[in-house]
mmCIF file of the N, C-alpha and C atoms, coordinates in Angstrom:
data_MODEL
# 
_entry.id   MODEL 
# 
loop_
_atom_site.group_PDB 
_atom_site.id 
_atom_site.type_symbol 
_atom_site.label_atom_id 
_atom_site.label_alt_id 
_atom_site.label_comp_id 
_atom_site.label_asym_id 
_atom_site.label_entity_id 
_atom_site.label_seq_id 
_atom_site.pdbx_PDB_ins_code 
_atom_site.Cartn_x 
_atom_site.Cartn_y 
_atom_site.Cartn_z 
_atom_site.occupancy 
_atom_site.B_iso_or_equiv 
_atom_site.pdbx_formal_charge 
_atom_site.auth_seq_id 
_atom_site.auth_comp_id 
_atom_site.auth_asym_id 
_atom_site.auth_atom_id 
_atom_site.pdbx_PDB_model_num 
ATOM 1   N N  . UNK A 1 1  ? 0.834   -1.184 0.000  1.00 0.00 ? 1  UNK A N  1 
ATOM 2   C CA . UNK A 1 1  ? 0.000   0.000  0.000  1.00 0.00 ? 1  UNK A CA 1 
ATOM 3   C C  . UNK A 1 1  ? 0.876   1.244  0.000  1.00 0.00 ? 1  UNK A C  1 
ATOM 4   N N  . UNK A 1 2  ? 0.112   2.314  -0.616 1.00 0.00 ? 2  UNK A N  1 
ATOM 5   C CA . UNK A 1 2  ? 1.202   3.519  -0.723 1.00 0.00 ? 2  UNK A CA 1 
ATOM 6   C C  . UNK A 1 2  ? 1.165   4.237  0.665  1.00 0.00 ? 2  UNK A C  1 
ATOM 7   N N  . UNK A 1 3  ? 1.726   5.064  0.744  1.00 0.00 ? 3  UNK A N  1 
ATOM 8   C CA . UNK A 1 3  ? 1.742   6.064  2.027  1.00 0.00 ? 3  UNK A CA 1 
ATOM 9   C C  . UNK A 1 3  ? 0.124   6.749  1.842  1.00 0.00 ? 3  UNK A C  1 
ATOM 10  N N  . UNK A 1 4  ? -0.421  7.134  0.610  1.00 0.00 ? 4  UNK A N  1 
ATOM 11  C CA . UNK A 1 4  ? -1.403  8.313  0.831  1.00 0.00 ? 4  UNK A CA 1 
ATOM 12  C C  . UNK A 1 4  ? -2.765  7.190  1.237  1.00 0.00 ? 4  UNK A C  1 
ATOM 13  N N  . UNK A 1 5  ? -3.233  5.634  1.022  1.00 0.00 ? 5  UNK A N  1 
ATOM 14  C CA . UNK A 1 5  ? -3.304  4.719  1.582  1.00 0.00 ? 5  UNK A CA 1 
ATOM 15  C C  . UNK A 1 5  ? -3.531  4.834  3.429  1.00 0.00 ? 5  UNK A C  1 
ATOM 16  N N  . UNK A 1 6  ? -2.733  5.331  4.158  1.00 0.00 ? 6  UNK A N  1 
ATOM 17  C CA . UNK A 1 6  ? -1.993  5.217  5.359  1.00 0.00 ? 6  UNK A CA 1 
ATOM 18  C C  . UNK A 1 6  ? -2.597  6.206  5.615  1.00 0.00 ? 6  UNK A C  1 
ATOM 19  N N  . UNK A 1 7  ? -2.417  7.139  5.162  1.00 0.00 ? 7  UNK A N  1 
ATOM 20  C CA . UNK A 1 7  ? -2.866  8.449  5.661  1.00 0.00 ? 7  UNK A CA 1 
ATOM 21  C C  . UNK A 1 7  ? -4.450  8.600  5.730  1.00 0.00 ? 7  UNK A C  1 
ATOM 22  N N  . UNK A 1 8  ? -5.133  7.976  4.533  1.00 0.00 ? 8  UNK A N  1 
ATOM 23  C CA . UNK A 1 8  ? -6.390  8.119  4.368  1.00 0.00 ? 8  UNK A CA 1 
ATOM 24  C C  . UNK A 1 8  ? -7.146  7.827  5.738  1.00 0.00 ? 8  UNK A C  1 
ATOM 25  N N  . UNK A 1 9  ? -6.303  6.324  6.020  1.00 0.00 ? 9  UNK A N  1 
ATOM 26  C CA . UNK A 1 9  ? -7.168  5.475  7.240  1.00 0.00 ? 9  UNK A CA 1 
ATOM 27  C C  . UNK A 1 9  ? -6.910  6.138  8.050  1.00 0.00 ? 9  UNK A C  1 
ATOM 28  N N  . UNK A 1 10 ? -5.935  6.497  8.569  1.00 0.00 ? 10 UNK A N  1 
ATOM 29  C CA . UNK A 1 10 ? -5.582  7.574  9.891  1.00 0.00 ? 10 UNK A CA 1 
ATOM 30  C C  . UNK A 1 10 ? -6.360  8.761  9.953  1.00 0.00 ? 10 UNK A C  1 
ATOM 31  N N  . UNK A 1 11 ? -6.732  9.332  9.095  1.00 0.00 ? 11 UNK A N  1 
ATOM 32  C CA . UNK A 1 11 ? -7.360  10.524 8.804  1.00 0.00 ? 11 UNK A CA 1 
ATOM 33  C C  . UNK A 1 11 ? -8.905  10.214 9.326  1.00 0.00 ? 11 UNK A C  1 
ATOM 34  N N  . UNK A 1 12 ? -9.165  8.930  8.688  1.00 0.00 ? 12 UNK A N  1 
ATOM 35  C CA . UNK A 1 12 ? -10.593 8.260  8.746  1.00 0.00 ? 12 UNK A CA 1 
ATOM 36  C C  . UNK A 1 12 ? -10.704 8.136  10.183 1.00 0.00 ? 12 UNK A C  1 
ATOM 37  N N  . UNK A 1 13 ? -10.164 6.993  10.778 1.00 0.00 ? 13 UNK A N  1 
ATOM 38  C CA . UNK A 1 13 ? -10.255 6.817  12.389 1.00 0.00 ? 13 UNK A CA 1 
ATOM 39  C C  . UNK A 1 13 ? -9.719  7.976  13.222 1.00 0.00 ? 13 UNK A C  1 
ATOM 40  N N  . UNK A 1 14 ? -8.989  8.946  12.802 1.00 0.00 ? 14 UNK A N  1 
ATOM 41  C CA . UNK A 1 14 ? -9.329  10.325 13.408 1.00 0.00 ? 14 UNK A CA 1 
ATOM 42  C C  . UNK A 1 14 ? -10.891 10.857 13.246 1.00 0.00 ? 14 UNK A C  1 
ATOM 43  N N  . UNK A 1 15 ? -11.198 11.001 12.405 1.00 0.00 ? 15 UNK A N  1 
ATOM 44  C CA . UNK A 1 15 ? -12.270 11.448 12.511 1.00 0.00 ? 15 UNK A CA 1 
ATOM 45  C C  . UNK A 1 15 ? -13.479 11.026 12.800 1.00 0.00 ? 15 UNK A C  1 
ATOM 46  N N  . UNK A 1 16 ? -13.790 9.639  13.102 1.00 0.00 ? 16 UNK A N  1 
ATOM 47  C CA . UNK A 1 16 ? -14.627 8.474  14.368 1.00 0.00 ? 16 UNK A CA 1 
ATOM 48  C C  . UNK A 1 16 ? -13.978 8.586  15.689 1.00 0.00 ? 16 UNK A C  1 
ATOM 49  N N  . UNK A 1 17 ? -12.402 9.116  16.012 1.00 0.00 ? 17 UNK A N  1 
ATOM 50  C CA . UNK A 1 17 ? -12.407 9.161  17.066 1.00 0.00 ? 17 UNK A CA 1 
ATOM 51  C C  . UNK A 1 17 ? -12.789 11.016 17.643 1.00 0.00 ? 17 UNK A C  1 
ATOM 52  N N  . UNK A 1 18 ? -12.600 11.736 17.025 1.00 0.00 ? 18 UNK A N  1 
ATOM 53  C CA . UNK A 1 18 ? -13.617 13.314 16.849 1.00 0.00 ? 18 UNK A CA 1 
ATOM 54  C C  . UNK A 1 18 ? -15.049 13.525 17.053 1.00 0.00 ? 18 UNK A C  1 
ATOM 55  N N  . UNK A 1 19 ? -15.617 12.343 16.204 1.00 0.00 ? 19 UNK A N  1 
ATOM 56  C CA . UNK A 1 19 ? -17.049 12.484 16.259 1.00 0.00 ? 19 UNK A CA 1 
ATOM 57  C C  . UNK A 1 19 ? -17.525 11.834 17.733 1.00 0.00 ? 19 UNK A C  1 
ATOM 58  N N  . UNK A 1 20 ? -16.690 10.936 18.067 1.00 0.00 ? 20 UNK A N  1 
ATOM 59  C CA . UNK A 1 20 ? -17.027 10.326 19.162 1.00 0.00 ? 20 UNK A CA 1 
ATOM 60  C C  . UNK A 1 20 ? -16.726 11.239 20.616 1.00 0.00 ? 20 UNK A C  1 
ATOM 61  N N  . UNK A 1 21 ? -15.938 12.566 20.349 1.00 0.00 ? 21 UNK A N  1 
ATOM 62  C CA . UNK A 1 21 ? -15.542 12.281 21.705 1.00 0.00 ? 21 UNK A CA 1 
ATOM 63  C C  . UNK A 1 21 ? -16.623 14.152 21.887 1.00 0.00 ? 21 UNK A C  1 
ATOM 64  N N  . UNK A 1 22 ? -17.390 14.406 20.218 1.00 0.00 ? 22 UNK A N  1 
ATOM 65  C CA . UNK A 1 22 ? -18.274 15.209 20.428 1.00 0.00 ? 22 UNK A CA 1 
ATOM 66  C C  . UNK A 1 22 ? -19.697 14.994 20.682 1.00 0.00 ? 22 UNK A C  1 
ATOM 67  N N  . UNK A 1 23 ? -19.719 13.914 20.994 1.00 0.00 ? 23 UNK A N  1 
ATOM 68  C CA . UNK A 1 23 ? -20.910 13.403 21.606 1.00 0.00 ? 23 UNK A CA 1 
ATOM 69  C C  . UNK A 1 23 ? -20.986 13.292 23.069 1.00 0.00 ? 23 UNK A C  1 
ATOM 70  N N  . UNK A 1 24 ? -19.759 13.782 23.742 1.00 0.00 ? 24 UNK A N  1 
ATOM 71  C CA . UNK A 1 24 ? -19.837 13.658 25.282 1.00 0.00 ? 24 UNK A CA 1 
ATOM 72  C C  . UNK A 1 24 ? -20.720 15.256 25.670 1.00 0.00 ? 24 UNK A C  1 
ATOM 73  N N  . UNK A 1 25 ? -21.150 15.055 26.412 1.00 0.00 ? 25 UNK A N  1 
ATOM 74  C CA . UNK A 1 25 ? -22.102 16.484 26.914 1.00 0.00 ? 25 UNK A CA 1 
ATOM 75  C C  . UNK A 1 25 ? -21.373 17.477 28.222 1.00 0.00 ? 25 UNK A C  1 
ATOM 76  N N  . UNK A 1 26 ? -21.608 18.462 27.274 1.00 0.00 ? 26 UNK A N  1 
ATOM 77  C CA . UNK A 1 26 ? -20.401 19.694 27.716 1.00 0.00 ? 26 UNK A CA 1 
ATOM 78  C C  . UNK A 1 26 ? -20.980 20.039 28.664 1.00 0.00 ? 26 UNK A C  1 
ATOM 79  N N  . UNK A 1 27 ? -20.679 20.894 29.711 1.00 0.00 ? 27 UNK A N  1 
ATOM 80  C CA . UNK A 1 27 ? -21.453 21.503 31.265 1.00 0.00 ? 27 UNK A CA 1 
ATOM 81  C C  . UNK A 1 27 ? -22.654 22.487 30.191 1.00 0.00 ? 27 UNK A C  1 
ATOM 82  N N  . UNK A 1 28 ? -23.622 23.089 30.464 1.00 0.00 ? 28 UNK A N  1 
ATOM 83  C CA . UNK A 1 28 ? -24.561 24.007 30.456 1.00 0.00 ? 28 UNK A CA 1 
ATOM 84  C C  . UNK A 1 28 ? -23.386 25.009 29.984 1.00 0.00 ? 28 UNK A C  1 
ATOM 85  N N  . UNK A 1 29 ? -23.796 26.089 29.525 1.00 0.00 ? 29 UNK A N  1 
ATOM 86  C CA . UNK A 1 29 ? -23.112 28.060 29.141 1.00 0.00 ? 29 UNK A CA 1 
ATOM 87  C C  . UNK A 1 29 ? -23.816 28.782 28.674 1.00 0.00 ? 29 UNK A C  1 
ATOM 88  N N  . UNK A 1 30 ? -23.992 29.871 28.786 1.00 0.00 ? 30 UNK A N  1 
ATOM 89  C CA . UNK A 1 30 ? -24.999 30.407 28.205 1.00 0.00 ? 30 UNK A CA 1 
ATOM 90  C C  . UNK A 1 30 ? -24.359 30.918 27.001 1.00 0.00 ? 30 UNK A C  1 
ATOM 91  N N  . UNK A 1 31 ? -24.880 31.095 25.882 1.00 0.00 ? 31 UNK A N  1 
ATOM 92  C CA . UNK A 1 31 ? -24.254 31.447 24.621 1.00 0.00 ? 31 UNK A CA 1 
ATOM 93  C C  . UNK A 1 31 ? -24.902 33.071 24.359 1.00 0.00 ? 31 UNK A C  1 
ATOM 94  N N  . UNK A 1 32 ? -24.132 34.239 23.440 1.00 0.00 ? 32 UNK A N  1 
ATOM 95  C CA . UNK A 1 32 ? -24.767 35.324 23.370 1.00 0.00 ? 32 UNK A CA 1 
ATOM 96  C C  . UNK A 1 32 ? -24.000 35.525 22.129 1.00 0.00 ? 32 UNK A C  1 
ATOM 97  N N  . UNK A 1 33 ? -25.200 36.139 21.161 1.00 0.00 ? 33 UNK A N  1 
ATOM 98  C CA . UNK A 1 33 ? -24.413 36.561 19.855 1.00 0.00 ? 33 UNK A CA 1 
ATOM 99  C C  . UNK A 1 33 ? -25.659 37.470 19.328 1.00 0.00 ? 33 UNK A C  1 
ATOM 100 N N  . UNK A 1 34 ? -24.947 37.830 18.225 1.00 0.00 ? 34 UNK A N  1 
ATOM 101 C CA . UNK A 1 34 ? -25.441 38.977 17.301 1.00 0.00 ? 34 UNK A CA 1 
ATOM 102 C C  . UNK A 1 34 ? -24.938 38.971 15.997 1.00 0.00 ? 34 UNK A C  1 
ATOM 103 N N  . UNK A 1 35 ? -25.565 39.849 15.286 1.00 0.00 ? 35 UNK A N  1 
ATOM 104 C CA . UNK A 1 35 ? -25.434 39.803 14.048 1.00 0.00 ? 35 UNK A CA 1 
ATOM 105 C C  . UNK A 1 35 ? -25.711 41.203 13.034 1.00 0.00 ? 35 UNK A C  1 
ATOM 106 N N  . UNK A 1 36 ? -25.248 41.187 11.971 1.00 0.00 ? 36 UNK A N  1 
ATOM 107 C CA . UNK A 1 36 ? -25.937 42.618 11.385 1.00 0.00 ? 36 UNK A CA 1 
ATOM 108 C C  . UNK A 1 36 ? -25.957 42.128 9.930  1.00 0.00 ? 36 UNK A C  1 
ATOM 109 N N  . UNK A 1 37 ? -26.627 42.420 9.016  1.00 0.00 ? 37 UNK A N  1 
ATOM 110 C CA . UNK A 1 37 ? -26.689 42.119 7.756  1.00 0.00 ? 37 UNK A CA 1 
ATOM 111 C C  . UNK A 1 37 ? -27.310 43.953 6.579  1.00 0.00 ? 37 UNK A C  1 
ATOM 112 N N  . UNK A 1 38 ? -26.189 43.931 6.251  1.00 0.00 ? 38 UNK A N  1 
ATOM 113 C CA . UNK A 1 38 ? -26.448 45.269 5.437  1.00 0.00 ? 38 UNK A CA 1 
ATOM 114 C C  . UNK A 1 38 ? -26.416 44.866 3.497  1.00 0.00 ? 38 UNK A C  1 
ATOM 115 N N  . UNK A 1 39 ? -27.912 45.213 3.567  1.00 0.00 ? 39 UNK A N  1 
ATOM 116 C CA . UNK A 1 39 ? -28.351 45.765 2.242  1.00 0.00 ? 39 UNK A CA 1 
ATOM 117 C C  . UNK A 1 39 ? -27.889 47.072 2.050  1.00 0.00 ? 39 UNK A C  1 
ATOM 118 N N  . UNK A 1 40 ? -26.897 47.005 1.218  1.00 0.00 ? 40 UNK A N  1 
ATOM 119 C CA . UNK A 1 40 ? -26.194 48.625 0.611  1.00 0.00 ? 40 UNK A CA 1 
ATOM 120 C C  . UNK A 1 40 ? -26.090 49.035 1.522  1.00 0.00 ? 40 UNK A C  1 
ATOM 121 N N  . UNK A 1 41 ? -26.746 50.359 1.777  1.00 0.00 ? 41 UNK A N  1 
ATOM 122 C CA . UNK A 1 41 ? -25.914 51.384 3.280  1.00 0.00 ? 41 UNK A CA 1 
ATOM 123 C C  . UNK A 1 41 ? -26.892 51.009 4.687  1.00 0.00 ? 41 UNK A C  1 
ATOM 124 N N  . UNK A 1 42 ? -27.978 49.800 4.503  1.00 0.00 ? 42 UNK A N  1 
ATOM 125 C CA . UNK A 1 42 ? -29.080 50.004 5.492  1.00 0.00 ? 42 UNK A CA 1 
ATOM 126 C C  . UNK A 1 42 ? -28.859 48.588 6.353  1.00 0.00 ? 42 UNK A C  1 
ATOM 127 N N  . UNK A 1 43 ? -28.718 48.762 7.750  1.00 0.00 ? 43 UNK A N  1 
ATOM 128 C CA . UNK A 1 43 ? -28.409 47.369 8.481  1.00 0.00 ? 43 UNK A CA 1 
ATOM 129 C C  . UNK A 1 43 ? -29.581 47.194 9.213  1.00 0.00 ? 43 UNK A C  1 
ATOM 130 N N  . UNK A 1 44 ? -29.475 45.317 8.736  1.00 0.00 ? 44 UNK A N  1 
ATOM 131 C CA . UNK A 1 44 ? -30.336 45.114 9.818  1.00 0.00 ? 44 UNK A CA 1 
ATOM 132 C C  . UNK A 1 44 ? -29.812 44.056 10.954 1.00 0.00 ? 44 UNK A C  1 
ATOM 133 N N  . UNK A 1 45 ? -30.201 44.711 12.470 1.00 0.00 ? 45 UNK A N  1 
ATOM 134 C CA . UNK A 1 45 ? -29.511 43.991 12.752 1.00 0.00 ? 45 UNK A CA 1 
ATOM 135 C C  . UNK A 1 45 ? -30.137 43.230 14.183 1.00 0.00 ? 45 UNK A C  1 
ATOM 136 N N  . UNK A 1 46 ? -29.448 41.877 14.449 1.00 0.00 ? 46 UNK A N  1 
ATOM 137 C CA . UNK A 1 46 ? -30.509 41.496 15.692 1.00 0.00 ? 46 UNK A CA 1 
ATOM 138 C C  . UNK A 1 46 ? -29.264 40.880 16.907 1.00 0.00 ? 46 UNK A C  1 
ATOM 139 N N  . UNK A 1 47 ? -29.600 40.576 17.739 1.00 0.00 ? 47 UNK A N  1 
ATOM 140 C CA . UNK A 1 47 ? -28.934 40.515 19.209 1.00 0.00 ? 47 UNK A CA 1 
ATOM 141 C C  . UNK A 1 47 ? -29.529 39.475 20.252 1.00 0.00 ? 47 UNK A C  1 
ATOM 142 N N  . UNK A 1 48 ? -28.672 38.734 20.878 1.00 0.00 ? 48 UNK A N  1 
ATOM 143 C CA . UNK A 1 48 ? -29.258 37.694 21.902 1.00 0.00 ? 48 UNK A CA 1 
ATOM 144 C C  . UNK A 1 48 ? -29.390 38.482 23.101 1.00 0.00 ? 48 UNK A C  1 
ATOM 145 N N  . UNK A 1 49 ? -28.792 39.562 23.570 1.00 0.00 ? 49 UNK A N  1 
ATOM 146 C CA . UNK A 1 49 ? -28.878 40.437 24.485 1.00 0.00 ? 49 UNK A CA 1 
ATOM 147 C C  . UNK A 1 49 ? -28.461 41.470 24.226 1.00 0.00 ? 49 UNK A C  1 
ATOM 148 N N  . UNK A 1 50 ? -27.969 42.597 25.191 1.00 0.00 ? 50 UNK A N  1 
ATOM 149 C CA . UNK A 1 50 ? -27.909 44.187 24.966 1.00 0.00 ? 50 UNK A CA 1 
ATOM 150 C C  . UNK A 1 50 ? -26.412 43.967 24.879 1.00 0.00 ? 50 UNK A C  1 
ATOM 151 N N  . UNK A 1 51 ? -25.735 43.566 25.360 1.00 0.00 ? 51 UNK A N  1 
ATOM 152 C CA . UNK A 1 51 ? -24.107 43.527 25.330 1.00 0.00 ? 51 UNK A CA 1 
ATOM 153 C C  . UNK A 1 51 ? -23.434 43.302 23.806 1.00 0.00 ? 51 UNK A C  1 
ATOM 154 N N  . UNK A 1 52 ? -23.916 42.418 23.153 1.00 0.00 ? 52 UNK A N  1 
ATOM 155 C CA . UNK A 1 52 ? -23.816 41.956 22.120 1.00 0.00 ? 52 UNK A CA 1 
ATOM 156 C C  . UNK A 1 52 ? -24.611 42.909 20.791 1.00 0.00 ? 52 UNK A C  1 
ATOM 157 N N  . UNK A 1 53 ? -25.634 43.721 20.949 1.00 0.00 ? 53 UNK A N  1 
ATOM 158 C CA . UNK A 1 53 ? -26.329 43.896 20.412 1.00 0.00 ? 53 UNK A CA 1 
ATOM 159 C C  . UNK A 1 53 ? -25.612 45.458 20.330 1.00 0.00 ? 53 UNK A C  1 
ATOM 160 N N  . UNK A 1 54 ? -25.259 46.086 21.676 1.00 0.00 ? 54 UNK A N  1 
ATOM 161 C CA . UNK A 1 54 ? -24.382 47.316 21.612 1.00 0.00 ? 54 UNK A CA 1 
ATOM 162 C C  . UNK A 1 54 ? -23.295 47.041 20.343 1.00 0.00 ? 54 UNK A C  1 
ATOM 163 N N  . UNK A 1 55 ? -22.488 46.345 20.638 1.00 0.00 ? 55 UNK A N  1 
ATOM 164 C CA . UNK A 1 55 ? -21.202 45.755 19.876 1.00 0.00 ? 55 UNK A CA 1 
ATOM 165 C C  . UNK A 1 55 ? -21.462 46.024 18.634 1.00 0.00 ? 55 UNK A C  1 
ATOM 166 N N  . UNK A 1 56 ? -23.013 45.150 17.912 1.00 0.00 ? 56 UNK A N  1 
ATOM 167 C CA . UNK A 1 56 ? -23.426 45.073 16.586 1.00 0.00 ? 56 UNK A CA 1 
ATOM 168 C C  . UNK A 1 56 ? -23.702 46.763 15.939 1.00 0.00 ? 56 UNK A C  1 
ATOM 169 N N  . UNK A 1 57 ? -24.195 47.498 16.930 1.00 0.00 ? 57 UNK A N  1 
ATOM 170 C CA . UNK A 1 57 ? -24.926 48.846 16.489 1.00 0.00 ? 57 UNK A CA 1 
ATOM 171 C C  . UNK A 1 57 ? -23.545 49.418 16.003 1.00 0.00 ? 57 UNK A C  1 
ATOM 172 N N  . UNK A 1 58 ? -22.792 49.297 17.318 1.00 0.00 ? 58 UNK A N  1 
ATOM 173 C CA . UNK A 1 58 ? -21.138 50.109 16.750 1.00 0.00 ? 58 UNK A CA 1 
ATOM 174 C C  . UNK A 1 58 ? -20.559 49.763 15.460 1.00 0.00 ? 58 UNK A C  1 
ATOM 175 N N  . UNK A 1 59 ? -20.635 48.429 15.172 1.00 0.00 ? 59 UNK A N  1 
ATOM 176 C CA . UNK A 1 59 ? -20.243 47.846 13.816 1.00 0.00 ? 59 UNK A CA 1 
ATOM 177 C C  . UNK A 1 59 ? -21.319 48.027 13.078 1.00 0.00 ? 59 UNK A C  1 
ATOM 178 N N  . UNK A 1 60 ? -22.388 48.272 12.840 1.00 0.00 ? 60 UNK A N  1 
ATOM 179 C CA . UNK A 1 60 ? -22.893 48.873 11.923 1.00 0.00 ? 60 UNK A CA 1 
ATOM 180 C C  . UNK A 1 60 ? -22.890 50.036 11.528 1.00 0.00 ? 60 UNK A C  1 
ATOM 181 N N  . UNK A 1 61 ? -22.627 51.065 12.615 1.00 0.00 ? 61 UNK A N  1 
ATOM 182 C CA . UNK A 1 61 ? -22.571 52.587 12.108 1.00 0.00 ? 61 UNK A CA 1 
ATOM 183 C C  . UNK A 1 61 ? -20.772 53.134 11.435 1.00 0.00 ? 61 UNK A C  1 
ATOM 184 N N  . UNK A 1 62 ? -20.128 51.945 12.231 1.00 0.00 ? 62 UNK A N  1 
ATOM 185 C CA . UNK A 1 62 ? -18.689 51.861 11.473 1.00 0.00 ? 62 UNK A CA 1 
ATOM 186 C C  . UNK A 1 62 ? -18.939 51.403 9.984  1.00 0.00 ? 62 UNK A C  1 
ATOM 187 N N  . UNK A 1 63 ? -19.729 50.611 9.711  1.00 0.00 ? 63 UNK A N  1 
ATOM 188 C CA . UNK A 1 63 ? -19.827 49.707 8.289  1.00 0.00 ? 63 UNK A CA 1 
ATOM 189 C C  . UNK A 1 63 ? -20.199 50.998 7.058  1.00 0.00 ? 63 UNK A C  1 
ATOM 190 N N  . UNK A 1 64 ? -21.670 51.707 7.978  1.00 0.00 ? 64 UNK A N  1 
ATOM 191 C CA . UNK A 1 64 ? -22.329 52.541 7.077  1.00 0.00 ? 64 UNK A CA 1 
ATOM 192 C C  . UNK A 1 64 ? -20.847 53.982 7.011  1.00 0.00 ? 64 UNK A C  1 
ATOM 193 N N  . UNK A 1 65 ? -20.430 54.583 7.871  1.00 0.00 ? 65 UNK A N  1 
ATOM 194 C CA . UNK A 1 65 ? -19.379 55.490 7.214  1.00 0.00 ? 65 UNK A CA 1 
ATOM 195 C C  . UNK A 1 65 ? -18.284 54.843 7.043  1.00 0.00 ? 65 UNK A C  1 
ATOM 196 N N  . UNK A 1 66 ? -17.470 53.695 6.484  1.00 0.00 ? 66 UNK A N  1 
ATOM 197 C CA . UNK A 1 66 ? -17.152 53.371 5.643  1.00 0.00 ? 66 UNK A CA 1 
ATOM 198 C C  . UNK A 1 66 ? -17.514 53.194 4.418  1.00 0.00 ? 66 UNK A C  1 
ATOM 199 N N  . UNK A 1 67 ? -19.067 53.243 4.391  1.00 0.00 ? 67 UNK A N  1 
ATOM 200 C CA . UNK A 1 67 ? -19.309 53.288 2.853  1.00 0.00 ? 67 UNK A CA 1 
ATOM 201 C C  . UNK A 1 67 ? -19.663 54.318 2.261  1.00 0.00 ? 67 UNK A C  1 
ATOM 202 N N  . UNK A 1 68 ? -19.778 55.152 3.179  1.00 0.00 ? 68 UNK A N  1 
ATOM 203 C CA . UNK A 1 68 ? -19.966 56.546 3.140  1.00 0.00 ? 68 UNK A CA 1 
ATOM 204 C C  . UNK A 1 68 ? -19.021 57.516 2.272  1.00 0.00 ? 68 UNK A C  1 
ATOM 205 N N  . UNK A 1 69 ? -17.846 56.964 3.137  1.00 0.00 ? 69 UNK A N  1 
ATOM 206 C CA . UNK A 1 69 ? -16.527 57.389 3.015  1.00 0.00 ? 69 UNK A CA 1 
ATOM 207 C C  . UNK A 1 69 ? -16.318 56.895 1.487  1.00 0.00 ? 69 UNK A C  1 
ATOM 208 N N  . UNK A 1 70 ? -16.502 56.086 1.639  1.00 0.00 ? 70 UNK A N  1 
ATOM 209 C CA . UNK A 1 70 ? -15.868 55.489 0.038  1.00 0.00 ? 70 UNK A CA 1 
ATOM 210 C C  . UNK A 1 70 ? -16.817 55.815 -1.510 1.00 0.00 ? 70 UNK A C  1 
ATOM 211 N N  . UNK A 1 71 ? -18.244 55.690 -1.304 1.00 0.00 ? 71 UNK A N  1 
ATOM 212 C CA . UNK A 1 71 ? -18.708 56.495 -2.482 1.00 0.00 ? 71 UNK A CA 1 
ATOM 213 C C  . UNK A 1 71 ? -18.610 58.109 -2.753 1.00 0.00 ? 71 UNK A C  1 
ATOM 214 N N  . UNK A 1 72 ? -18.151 58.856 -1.313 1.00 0.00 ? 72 UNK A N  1 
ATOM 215 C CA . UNK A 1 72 ? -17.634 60.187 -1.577 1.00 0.00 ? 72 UNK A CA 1 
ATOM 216 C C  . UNK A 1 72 ? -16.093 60.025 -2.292 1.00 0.00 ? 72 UNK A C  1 
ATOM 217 N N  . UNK A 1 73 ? -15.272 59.380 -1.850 1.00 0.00 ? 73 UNK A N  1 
ATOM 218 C CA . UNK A 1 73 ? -13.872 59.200 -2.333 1.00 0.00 ? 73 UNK A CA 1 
ATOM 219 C C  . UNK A 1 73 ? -14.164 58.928 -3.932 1.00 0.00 ? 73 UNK A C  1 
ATOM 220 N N  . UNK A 1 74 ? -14.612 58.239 -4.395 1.00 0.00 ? 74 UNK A N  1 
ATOM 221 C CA . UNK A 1 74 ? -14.630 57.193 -5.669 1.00 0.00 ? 74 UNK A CA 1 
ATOM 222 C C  . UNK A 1 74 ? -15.253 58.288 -6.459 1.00 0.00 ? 74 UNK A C  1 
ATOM 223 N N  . UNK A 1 75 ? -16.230 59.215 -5.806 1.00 0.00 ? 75 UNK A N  1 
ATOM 224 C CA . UNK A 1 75 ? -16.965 60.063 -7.005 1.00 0.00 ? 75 UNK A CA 1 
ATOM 225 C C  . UNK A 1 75 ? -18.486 59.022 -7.561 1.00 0.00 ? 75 UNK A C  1 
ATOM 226 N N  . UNK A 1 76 ? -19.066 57.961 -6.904 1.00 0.00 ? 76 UNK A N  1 
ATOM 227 C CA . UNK A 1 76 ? -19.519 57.336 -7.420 1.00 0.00 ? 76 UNK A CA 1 
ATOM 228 C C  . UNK A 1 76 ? -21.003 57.979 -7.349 1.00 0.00 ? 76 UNK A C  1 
ATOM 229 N N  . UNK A 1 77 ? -21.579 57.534 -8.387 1.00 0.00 ? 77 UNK A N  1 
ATOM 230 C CA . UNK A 1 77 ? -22.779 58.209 -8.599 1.00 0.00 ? 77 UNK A CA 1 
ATOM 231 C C  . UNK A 1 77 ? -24.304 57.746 -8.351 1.00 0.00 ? 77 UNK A C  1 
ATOM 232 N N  . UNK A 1 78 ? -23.686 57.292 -6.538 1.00 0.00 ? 78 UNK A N  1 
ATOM 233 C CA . UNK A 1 78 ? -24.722 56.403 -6.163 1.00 0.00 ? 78 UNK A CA 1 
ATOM 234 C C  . UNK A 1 78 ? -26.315 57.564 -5.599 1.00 0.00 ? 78 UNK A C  1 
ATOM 235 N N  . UNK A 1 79 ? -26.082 58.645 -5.342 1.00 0.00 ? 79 UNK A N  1 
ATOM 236 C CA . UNK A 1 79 ? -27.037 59.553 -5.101 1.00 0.00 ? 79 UNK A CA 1 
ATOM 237 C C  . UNK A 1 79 ? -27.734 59.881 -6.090 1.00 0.00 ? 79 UNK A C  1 
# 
């Protein structure tokens, strides 16, 4: 058998021994996230709580004058 042979199976029973050891059950955590999704200059955006959701607003109003910034720079004739 060649070496890439060798590798395959190792690779394989790595990854039965991965799947297996993600089936053990992790303590409880609470998870918190957010998100923003911008159509052209307009975000929309949603939040698992206020901490996260602050975070998102800041990165969205950063997102929108960056694009701000850049169709004034470019001259583009989005107005």
């Amino acid at each position: 058998m060649t070496k890439l042979v060798y590798i395959g199976i190792a690779l394989i029973l790595l990854g039965i021994i991965l799947t297996i050891i993600g089936t053990i059950p992790a303590p409880p955590s609470k998870i918190r996230g957010g998100g923003i999704v911008m159509i052209g200059p307009i975000p929309i955006i949603f939040g698992s709580d206020l901490a996260s959701l602050r975070i998102v607003i800041v990165l969205a109003i950063v997102l929108m004058l960056l694009w701000l910034i850049y169709i004034l720079l470019t001259g583009s004739n989005f107005w």
